[in-house]
C-alpha positions in Angstrom: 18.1 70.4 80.4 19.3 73.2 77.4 22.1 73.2 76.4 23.9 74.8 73.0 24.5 71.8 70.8 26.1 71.6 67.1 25.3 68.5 64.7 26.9 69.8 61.3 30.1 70.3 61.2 29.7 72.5 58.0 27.4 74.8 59.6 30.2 76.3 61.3 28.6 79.0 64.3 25.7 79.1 62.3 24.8 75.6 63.2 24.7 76.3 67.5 21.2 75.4 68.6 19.5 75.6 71.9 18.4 72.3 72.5 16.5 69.9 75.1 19.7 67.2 75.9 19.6 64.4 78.7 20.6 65.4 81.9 24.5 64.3 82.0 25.3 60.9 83.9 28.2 60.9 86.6 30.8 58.4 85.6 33.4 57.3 88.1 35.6 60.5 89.8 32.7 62.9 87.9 30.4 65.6 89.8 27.7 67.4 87.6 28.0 71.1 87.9 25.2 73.3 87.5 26.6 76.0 84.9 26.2 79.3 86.1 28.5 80.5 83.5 30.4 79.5 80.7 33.6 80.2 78.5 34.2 79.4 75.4 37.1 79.3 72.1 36.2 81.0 69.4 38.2 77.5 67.3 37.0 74.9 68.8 34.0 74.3 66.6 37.2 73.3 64.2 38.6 71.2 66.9 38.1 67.2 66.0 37.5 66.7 69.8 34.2 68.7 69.0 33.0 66.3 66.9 34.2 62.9 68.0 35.6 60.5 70.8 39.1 59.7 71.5 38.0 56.6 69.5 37.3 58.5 66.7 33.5 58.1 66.9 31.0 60.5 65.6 29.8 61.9 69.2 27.1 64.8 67.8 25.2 66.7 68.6 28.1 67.9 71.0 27.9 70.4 73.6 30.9 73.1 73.2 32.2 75.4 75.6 35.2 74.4 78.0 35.4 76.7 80.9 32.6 77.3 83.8 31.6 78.3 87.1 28.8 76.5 89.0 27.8 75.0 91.6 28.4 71.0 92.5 24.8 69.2 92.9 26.0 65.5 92.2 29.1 63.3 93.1 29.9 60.3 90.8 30.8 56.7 92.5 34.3 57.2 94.5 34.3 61.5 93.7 36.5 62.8 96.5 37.7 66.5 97.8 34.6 68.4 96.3 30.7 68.2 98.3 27.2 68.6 96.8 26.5 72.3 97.5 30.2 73.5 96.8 30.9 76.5 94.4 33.5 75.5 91.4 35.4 76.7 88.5 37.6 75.1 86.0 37.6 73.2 82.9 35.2 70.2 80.8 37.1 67.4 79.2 38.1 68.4 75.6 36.8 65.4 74.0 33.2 65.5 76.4 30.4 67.2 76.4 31.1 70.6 78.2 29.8 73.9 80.0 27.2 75.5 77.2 24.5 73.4 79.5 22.4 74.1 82.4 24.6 71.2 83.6 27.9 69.5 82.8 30.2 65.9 84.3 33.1 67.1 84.7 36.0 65.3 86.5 36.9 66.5 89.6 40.3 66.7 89.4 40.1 69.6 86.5 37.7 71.9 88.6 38.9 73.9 91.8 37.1 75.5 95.1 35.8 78.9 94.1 35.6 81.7 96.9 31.9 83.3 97.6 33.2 86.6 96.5 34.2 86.0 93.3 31.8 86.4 90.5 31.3 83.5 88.7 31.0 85.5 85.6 34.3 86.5 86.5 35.4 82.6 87.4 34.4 81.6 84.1 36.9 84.0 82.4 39.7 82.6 84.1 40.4 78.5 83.7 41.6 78.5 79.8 43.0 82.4 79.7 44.3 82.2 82.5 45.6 79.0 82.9 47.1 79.2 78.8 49.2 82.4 80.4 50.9 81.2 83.0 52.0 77.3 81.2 53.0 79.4 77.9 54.7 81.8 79.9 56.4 80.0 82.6 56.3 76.9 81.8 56.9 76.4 78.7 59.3 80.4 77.9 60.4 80.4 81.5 60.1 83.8 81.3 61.9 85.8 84.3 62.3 89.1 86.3 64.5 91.7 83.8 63.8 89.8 80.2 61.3 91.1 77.7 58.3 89.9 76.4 56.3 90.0 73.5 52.3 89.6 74.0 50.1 89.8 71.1 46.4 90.1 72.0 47.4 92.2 74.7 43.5 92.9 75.3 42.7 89.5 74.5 41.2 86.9 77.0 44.6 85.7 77.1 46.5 88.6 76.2 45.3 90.5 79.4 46.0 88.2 82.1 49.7 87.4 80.8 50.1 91.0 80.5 49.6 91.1 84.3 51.6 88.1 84.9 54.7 89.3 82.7 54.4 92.3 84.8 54.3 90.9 88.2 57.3 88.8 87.7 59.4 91.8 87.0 59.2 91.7 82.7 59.3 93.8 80.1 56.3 93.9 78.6 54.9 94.9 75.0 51.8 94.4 74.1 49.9 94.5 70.5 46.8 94.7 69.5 44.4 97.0 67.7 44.3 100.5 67.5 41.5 100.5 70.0 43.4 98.0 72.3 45.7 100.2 73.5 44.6 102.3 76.3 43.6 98.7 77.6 47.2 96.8 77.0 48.4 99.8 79.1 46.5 99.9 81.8 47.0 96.1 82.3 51.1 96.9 82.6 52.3 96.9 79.1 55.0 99.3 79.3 55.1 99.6 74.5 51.9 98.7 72.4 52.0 98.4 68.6 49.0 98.4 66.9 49.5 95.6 64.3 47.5 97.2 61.5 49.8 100.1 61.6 53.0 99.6 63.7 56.5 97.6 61.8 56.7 94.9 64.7 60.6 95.5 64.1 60.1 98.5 66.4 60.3 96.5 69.5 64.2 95.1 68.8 64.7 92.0 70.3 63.1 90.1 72.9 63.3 87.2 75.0 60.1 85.8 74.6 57.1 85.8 72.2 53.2 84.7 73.6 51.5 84.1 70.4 48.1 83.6 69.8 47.6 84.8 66.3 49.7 82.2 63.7 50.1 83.3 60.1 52.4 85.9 59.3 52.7 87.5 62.8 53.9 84.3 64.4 56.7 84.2 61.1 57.7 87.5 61.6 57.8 87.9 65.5 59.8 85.0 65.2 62.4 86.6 63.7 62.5 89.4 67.1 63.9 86.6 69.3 67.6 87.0 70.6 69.2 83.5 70.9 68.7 81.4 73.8 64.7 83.2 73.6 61.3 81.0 73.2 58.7 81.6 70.6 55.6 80.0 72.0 52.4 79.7 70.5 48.5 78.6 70.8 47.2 79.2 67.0 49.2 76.4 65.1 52.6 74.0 64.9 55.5 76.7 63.7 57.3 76.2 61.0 60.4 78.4 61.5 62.5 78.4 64.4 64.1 81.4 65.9 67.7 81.0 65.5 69.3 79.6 68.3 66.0 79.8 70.5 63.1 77.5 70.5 59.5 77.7 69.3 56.9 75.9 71.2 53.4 74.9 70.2 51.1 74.1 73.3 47.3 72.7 74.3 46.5 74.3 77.6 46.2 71.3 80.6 44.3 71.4 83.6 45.7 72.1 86.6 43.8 72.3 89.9 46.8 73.7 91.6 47.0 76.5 89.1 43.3 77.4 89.3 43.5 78.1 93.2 46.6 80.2 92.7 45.4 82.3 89.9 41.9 82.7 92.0 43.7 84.0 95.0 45.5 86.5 92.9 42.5 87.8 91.7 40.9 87.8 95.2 44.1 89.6 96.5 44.0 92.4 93.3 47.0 90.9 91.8 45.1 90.1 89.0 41.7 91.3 87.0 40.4 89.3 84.4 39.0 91.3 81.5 34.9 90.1 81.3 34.1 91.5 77.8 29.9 91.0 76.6 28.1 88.5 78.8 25.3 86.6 77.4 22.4 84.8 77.7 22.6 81.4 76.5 20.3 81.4 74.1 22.3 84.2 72.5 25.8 81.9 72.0 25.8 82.0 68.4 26.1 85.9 68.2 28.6 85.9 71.0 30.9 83.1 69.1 30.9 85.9 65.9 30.7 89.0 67.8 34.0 87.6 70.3 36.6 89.4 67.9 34.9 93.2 68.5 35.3 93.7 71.9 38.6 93.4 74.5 38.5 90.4 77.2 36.6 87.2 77.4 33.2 86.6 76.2 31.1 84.9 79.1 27.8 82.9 78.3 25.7 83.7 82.0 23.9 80.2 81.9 22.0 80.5 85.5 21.3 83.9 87.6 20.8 82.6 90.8 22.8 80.5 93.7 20.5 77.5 94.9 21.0 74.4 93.2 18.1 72.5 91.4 18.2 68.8 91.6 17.6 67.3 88.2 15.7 64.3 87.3 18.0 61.9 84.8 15.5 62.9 82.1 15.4 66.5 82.5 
């Protein structure tokens, strides 16, 4: 099969190949997936998951790339509640081989039913974005109706569906971003955007919750926005500072099948759109892993074009 490997960890996105790889085996409670599409973090060729086991062996070349949609076309031994034939979305093991592949094991538990009328360039763009939103807000802020929150990325991947989220649930919502961000953030709910090349964050007063997915000196100084009793939480690194009487959380997003059938039937009701930014060809990863910062939304990798599974000999 191709797949998008990297070997050198040095190489950074320059070192993404296209490459012929072994068709994946089906451990126990695994199906293989045939990618259709793909998601990936721009980080995560700095993740040491990427490039070794939970053991802490050497596991290149590695196959990156976390999130797909795809079609089941192989059950491991004892695989229940998914069927050969059945359309999928969800998340890849972080410390396995994932979804930049014609075709990815995947434990069953971490992938969910998909609908036949939702896109699965769409799909792909939701199980990481979408499921990071709801745990940092909810779960981990307990964000609620009336309070006000502070989303940076509000274009973002995950930015855009926590906008929508924080809305739903009867929020306050400001939003920041770039300059050209903004007509974006606002369409999506935001009710305030600052553009953070230009705008003093202080402008927003204080606020009950902070979504972070920046670090560095916006993470210190939105810190410093939270009331007491509010929650700082972050994706881009362990803070350093806590907000004074409030709490700052660092978080790894989880699978949660649950989850993924909720936030799917949100989008299938219009409750919720997932911003698809450029969507490319596999073969064309490397310029979508440095292009992923100049456009809004969620960079998809389209893998496969069509609907009817291909069975795949083990040495495919």
């Amino acid at each position: 099969m191709r797949a998008i490997t990297v070997r050198d960890r040095d190489a950074g996105i320059s070192g993404l190949t296209l490459t012929d790889m072994p068709h994946p085996h089906a451990a126990e409670n695994d199906v293989i997936v045939r990618v259709h599409a793909a998601g990936f973090t721009p980080g995560e060729l700095d993740w040491p998951a990427t490039w070794s086991d939970r053991a802490g062996r050497d596991r290149t070349p590695s196959i990156p790339g976390h999130e797909l949609s795809g079609v089941v076309v192989e059950l491991g031994y004892g695989t229940t509640g998914l069927t050969v034939g059945q359309r999928v979305f969800g998340l890849t093991d972080w410390a396995r081989n994932g979804s930049l592949a014609e075709f990815t094991a995947v434990e069953a538990r971490n992938l969910a039913p998909l609908a036949a009328d939702i896109d699965h360039t769409v799909a792909a763009a939701l199980p990481i974005s979408g499921l990071t939103a709801w745990q940092g807000l909810f779960d981990h802020a307990h964000l609620a109706t009336g309070q006000t929150v502070l989303i940076h990325g509000a274009a973002g991947g995950v930015g855009s569906i926590a906008v929508q989220l924080a809305r739903e649930v009867g929020a306050h919502v400001i939003g920041t971003g770039r300059a050209d961000d903004r007509d974006l953030a606002l369409s999506l709910g935001a009710q305030t955007f600052l553009d953070l090349d230009a705008d003093d964050l202080r402008r927003v007063g204080e606020v009950d919750v902070v979504l972070d997915v920046i670090g560095g000196d916006i993470l210190r100084r939105s810190t410093e926005l939270v009331r007491p009793g509010g929650t700082v939480v972050t994706i881009a690194t362990p803070p350093t500072v806590q907000p004074k009487d409030g709490r700052a959380v660092f978080f790894v997003v989880e699978p949660d099948r649950a989850r993924l059938i909720d936030l799917a039937q949100r989008l299938r009701a219009g409750r919720l759109k997932p911003i698809v930014g450029a969507v490319r060809p596999l073969h064309e990863t490397a310029s979508a892993f440095a292009r992923h910062r100049r456009a809004p939304g969620k960079a998809i990798i389209q893998v496969a074009d069509d609907e009817a599974p291909r069975h795949q000999s083990a040495d495919s």
